[in-house]
C-alpha positions in Angstrom: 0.0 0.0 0.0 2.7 2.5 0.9 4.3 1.6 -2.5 1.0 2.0 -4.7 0.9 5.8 -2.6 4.5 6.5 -3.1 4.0 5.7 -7.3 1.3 7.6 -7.3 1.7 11.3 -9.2 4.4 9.5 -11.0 5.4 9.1 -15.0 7.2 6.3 -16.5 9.7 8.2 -19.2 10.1 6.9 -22.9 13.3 8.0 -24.7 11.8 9.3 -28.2 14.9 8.0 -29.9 14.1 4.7 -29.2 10.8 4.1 -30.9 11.2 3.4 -34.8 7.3 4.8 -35.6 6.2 4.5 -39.1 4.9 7.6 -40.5 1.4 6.8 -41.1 -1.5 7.3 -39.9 -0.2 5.5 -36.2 1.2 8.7 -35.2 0.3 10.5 -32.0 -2.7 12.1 -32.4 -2.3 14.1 -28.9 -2.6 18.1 -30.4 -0.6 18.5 -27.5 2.5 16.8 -28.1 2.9 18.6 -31.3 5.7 20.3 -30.2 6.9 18.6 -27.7 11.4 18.5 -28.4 13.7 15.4 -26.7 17.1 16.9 -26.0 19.0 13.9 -26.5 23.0 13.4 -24.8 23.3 10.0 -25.7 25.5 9.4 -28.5 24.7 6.9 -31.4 27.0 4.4 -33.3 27.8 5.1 -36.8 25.5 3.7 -39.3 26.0 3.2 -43.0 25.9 6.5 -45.0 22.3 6.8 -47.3 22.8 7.9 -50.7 21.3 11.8 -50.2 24.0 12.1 -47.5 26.8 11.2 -49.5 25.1 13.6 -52.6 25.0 16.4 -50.6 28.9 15.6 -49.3 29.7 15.6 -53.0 28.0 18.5 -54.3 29.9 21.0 -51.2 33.5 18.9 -52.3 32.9 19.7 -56.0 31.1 23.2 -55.6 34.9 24.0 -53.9 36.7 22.3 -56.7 34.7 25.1 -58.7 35.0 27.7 -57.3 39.0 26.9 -56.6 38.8 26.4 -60.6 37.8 30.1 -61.4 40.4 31.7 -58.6 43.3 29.7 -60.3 42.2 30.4 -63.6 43.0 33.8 -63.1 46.8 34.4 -61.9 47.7 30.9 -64.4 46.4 33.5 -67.1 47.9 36.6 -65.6 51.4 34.2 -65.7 51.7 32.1 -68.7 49.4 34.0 -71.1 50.0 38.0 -70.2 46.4 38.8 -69.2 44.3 37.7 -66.6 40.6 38.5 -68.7 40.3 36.5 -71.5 38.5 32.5 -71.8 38.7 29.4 -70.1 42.1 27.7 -72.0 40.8 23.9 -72.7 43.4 22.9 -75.6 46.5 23.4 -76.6 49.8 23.7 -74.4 48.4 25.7 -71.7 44.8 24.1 -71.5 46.8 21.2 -70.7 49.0 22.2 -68.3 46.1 24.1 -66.6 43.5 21.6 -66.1 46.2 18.7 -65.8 47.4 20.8 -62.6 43.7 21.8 -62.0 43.0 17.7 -61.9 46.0 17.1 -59.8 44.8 19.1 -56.8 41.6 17.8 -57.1 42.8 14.2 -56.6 44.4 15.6 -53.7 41.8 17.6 -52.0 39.9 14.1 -51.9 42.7 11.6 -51.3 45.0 13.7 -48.5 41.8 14.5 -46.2 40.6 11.3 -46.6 43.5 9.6 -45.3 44.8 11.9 -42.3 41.5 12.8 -41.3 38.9 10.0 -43.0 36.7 12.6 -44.4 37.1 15.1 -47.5 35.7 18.9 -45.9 32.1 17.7 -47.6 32.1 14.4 -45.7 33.0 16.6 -42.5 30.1 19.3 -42.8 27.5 15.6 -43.6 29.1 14.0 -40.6 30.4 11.0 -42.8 33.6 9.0 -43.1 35.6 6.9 -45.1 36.5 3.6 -43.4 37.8 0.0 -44.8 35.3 -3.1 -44.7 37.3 -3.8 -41.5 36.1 -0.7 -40.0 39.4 0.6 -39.5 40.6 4.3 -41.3 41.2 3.7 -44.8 45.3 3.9 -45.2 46.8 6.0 -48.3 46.3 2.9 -50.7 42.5 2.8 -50.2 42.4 6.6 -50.3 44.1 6.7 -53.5 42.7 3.9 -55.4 38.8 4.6 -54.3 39.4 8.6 -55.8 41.7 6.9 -58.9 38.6 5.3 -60.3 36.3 8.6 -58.8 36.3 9.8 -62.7 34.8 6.6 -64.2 31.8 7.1 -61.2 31.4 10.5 -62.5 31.4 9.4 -66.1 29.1 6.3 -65.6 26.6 8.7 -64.0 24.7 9.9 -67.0 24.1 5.5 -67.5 23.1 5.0 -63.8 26.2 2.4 -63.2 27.2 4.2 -59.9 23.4 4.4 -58.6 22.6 0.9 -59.2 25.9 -0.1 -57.9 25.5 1.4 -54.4 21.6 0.0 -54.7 22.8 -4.0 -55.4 25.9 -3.4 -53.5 26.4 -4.4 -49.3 26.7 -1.1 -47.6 26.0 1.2 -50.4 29.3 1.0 -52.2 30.3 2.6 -55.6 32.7 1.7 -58.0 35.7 3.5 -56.1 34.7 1.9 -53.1 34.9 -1.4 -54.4 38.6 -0.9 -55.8 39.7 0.8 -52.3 37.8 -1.9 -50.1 36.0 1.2 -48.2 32.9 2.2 -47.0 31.2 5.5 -45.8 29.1 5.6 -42.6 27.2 8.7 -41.4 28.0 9.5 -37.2 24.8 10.0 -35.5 26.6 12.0 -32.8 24.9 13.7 -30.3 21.1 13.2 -31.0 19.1 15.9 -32.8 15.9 17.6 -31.6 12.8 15.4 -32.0 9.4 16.0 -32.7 6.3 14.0 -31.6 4.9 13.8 -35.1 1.5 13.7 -35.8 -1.1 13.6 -39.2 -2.2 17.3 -38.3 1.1 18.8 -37.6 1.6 18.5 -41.8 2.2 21.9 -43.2 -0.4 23.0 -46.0 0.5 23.5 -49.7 -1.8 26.9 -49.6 0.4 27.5 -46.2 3.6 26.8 -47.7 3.1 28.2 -50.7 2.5 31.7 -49.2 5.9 30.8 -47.3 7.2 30.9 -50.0 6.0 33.8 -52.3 7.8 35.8 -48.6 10.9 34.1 -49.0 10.9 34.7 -52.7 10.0 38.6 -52.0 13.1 38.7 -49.7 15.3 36.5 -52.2 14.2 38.9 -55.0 16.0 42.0 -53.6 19.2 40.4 -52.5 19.4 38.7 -56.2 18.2 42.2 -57.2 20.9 44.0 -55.8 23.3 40.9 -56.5 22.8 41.9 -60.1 23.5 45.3 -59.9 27.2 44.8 -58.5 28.0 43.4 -62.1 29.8 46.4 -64.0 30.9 46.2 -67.5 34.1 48.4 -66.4 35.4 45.5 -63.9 35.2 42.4 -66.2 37.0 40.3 -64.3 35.0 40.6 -61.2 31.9 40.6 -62.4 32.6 37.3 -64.4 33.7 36.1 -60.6 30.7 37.1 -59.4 28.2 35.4 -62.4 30.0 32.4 -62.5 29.8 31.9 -58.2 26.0 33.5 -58.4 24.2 30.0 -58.2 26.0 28.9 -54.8 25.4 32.6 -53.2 21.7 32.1 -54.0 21.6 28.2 -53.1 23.1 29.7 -50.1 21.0 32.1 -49.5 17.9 29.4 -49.1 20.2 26.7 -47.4 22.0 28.1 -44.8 18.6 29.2 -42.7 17.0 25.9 -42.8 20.4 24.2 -41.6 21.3 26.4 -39.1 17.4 27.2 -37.9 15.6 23.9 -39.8 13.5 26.9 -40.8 13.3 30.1 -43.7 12.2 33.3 -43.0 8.9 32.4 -44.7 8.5 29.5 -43.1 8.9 31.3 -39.4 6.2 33.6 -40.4 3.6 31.1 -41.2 4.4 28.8 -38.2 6.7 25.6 -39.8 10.1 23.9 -39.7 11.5 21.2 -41.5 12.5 18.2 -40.4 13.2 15.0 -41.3 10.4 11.9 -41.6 11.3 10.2 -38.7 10.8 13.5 -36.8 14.3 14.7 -36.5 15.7 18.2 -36.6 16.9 18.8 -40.9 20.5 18.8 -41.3 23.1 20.6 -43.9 22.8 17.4 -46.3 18.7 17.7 -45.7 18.3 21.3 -46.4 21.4 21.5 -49.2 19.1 18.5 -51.2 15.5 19.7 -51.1 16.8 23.5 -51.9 19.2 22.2 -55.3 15.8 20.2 -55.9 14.1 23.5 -56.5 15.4 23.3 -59.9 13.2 21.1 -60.7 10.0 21.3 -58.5 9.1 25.2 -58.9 6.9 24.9 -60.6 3.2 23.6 -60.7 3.8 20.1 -61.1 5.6 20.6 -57.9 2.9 22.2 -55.7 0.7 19.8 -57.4 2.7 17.0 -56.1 2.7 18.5 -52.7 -1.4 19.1 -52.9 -1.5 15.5 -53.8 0.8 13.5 -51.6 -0.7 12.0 -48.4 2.1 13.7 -46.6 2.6 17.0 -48.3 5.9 16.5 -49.8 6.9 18.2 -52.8 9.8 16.5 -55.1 12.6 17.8 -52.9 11.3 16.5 -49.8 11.0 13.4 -51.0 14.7 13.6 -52.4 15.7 14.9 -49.3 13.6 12.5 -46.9 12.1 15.7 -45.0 8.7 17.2 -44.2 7.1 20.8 -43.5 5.5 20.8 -40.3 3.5 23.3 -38.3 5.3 23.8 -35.2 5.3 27.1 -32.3 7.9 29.7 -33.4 11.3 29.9 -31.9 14.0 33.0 -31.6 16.0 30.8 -34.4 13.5 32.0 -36.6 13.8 35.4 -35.9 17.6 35.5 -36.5 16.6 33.8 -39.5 14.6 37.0 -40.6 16.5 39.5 -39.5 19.8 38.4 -41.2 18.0 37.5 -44.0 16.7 40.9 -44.4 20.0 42.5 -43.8 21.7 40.5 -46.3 19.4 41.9 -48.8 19.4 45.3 -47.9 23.1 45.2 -47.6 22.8 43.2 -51.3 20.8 46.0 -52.7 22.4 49.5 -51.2 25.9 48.0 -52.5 24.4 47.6 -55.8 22.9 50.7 -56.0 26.3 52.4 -54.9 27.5 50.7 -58.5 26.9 53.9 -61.1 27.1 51.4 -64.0 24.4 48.9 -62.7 22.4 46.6 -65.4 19.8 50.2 -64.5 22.3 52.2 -66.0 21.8 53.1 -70.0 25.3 52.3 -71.2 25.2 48.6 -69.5 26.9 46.2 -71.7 27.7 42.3 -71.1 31.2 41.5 -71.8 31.7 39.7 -68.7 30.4 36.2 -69.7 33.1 33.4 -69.5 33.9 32.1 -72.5 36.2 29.1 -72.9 39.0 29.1 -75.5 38.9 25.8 -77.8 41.5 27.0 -80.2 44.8 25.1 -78.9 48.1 26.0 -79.8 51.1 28.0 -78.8 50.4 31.6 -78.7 52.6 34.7 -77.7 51.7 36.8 -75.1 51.1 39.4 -78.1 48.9 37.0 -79.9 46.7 36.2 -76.2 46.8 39.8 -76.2 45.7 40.5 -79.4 42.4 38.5 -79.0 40.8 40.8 -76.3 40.1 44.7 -77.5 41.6 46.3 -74.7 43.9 49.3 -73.1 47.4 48.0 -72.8 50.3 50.1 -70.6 47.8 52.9 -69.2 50.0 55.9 -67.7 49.5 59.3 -66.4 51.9 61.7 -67.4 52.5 65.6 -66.2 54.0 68.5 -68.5 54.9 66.0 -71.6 53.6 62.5 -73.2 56.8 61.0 -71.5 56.8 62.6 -67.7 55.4 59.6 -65.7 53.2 60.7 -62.6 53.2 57.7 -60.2 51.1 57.8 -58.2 48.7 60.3 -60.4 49.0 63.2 -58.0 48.6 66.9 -59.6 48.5 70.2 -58.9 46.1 73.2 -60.4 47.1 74.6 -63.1 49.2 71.2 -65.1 48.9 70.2 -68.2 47.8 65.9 -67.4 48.5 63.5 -70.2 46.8 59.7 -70.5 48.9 57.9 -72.7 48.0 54.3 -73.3 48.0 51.2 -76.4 44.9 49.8 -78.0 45.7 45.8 -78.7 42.8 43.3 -79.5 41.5 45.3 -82.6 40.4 43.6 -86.0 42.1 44.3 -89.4 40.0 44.7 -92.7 41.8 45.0 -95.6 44.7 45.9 -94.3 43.2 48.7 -92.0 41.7 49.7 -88.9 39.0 51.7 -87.5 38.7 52.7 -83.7 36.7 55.2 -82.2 37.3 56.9 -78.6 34.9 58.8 -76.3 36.8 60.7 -73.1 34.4 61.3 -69.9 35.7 63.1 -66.3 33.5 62.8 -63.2 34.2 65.5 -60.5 35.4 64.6 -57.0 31.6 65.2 -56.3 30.3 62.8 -58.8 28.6 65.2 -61.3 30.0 64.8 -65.1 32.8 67.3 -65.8 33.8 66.3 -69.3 32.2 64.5 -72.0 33.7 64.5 -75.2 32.9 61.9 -78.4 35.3 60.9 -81.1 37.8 62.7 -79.3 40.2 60.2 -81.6 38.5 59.1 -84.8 42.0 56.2 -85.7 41.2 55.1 -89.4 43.9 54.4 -91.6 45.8 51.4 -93.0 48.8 48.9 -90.9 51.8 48.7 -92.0 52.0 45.3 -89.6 49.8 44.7 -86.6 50.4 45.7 -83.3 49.4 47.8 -80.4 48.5 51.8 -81.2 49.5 54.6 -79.3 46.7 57.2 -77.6 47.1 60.3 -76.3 45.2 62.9 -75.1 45.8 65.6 -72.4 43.8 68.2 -70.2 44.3 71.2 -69.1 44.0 71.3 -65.3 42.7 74.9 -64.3 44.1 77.1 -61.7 41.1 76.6 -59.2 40.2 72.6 -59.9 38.3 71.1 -56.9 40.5 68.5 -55.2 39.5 65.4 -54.7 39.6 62.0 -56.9 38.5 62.3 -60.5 37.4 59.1 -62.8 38.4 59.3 -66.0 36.3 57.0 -68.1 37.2 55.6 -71.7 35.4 54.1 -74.4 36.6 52.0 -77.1 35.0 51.3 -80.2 36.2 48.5 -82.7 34.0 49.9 -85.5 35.3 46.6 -88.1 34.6 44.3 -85.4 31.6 46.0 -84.1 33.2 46.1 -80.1 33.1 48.7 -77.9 34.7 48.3 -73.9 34.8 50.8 -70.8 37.4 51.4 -68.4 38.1 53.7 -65.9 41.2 55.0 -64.1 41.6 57.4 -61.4 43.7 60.9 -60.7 43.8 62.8 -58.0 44.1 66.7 -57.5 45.3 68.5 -54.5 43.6 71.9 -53.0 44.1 74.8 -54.7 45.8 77.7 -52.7 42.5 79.4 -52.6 39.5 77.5 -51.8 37.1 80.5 -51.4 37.4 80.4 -55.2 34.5 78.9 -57.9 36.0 76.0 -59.2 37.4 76.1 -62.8 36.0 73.7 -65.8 38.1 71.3 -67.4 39.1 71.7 -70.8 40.7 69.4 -72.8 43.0 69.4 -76.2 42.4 66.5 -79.0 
């Protein structure tokens, strides 16, 4: 009797972690567990990697590789072909030095991690590692033969050899595992926040569709302003910043949901993602059902989510993850908030850009381009296949008077001397145009002149052409930083580029003075 009174008021527990519910219509139907979260401390043993884990580990490896591509491309051009604009070299000497080098390291960035540490930098972020059928690390003859044969699973890809070999295969294996004797198995680690599932906790398509016309609002002004930092006057930078442009805006979706298994949208209406076992989304969950967008934005996708007995649209089921309707947490609203900053920081910076897509002389000659050609080529030929300034200088008094750095006073004559390469030859000729533009220290046009040099005439042999043109500095010039802006036109070719370059001026003696204009001599 005393034991029945001293039970009484009591609750036996149940750790969450240890039921294996199916997700059907056996879930609790208790309203109020619908939120209820298991902090777990127990750690889990490893278990063998699932396909989407060791995707998404892949796709962060090789969107490095890329992105390491482009930021080596440049200084190899800048070295061994004397400019650092220009295509992609695929053939010929340098297209095979490049890539074979490019190759190289990308053996190694697989092969070195994965033998001192068992785990490439994807594998680490997914939580997976490379181990021998004995369980033991993989030693450096595993880790080089399982990435030797890595081409031939990229290859085969297209055919589905390396899906159906880690489908028929113990352990899901592919074709590099098989030659190394490894394996990859996913540590569970400390246990992930649970949810108490239920049939009405499912997340509406009408409710996550409006989720997601806010997070599209949001996304639209940082791509918005994303845009506008393109500028036909920086080439190189702005073909950096189209060619990285799809992982900034994958990023810009993924990173919330991993780090807050939520989107700013999402907090709003009242959801989170997790996965179908009730678990808290990870990177690899949140990295596959935002790269499924691709595919699913559209109406077949909301369709399929309208349909499906558990609201899942493609990417969900790639990913293995639901939508659920859950109480809102302060994750959320650091998901907002820095969402919102980013695109207001997105959009100010772009509008700081003068010569945004909004602006009327906008050109694109940014794309990358990739050079198919082959062969050995001087610098002077790589040169020659780019219309482009060549040896810009600032010079005071004469033509041949350097200024480094472009410092002058009021009252100087300023000469910009520079070399045209890159131009195309028609019967023997050539035919470029220039225009001459100077903005004030205050940013209000100074100068504008067109055709200030009208070159037409035949070559005696191709090479670069000298420009000149010079400016008389008035007595009281405003100091400050001037940007002298010069356009190109290839009228044979039908090209025209930008570029700017910078001089300074120093205070006039008198600064109670108007300002004098700039004039300028052809």
């Amino acid at each position: 009797m005393a034991a029945d009174e001293r039970n009484q008021g009591k609750t036996d527990l149940i750790d969450v972690g240890e039921i294996a519910t199916e997700f059907d219509d056996e879930f609790t139907s208790d309203a109020g567990e619908a939120t209820a979260q298991a902090e777990q401390t127990d750690t889990g043993g490893p278990t063998i990697a699932e396909p989407r884990d060791r995707f998404a580990a892949f796709f962060i490896d090789a969107s490095l590789l890329y992105v390491l591509y482009w930021l080596l491309m440049l200084p190899y051009r800048a070295i061994a072909m004397g400019a650092m604009a220009g295509p992609v070299p695929l053939s010929g000497a340098n297209g095979l030095i490049f890539n074979g080098i490019f190759l190289l390291l990308a053996f190694l960035w697989f092969t070195i991690p994965e033998f001192a540490f068992g785990a490439s930098v994807g594998k680490l972020l997914c939580h997976l590692s490379v181990r021998r059928t004995d369980g033991n690390p993989p030693n450096i003859l595993s880790a080089v033969l399982r990435n030797l044969v890595r081409p031939f699973d990229i290859l085969l890809s297209p055919i589905l050899v390396p899906m159906a070999c880690m489908e028929w295969t113990m352990w899901n294996r592919r074709l590099g595992d098989l030659a190394g004797g490894t394996l990859v198995i996913k540590h569970l680690g400390r246990a992930p926040k649970q949810f108490a599932l239920s049939m009405d906790m499912l997340a509406g398509t009408t409710r996550r569709g409006i989720a997601f016309l806010i997070d599209v609002v949001i996304f639209g002004a940082f791509a918005a302003g994303y845009l506008m930092l393109l500028n036909p006057r920086s080439p190189v930078a702005s073909m950096l910043l189209t060619v990285f442009a799809p992982f900034f805006f994958l990023a810009f979706f993924t990173l919330p949901e991993w780090l807050t298994h939520t989107s700013p949208g999402k907090w709003i209406m009242g959801m989170s993602v997790c996965h179908e076992d009730g678990t808290a989304g990870t990177l690899a969950t949140a990295l596959i059902r935002n790269f499924w967008r691709i595919f699913d934005t559209n109406p077949f996708g909301f369709l399929t989510s309208y349909m499906g007995a558990r609201k899942q649209r493609p990417g969900d089921q790639a990913a293995g993850s639901l939508v659920i309707k859950v109480s809102r947490e302060w994750r959320g609203i650091v998901a907002l908030v820095a969402s919102i900053l980013v695109s207001a920081i997105a959009v100010y910076a772009g509008l700081q850009n003068r010569d945004n897509f909004l602006s009327g002389d906008f050109e694109v000659n940014f794309l990358p381009s990739l050079d198919t050609r082959g062969g050995a080529r001087s610098v002077e030929e790589i040169q020659s296949l780019n219309l482009g300034i060549r040896n810009f200088r600032f010079a005071a008094g004469d033509p041949d008077t350097v200024r480094k750095p472009p410092i002058f006073q009021p009252g100087e004559t300023l000469y910009m001397v520079f070399e045209v390469g890159g131009y195309k030859v028609e019967r023997g000729g050539v035919w470029i145009q220039e225009d001459l533009s100077v903005m004030y220290p205050d940013g209000s046009l100074g100068l504008r002149l067109e055709n200030i040099n009208d070159f037409k005439q035949e070559l005696a042999q191709k090479g670069l052409i000298r420009f000149e043109n010079n400016i008389a500095l008035p007595q009281r010039s405003q100091p400050g930083r001037y940007t002298v802006t010069i356009t190109l036109r290839d009228k044979f070719a039908r090209r025209e580029i930008k570029e700017q370059r910078f001089f300074y001026i120093t205070p006039p003696e008198d600064n109670r003075a108007p300002a004098g204009r700039i004039e300028t001599e052809r």
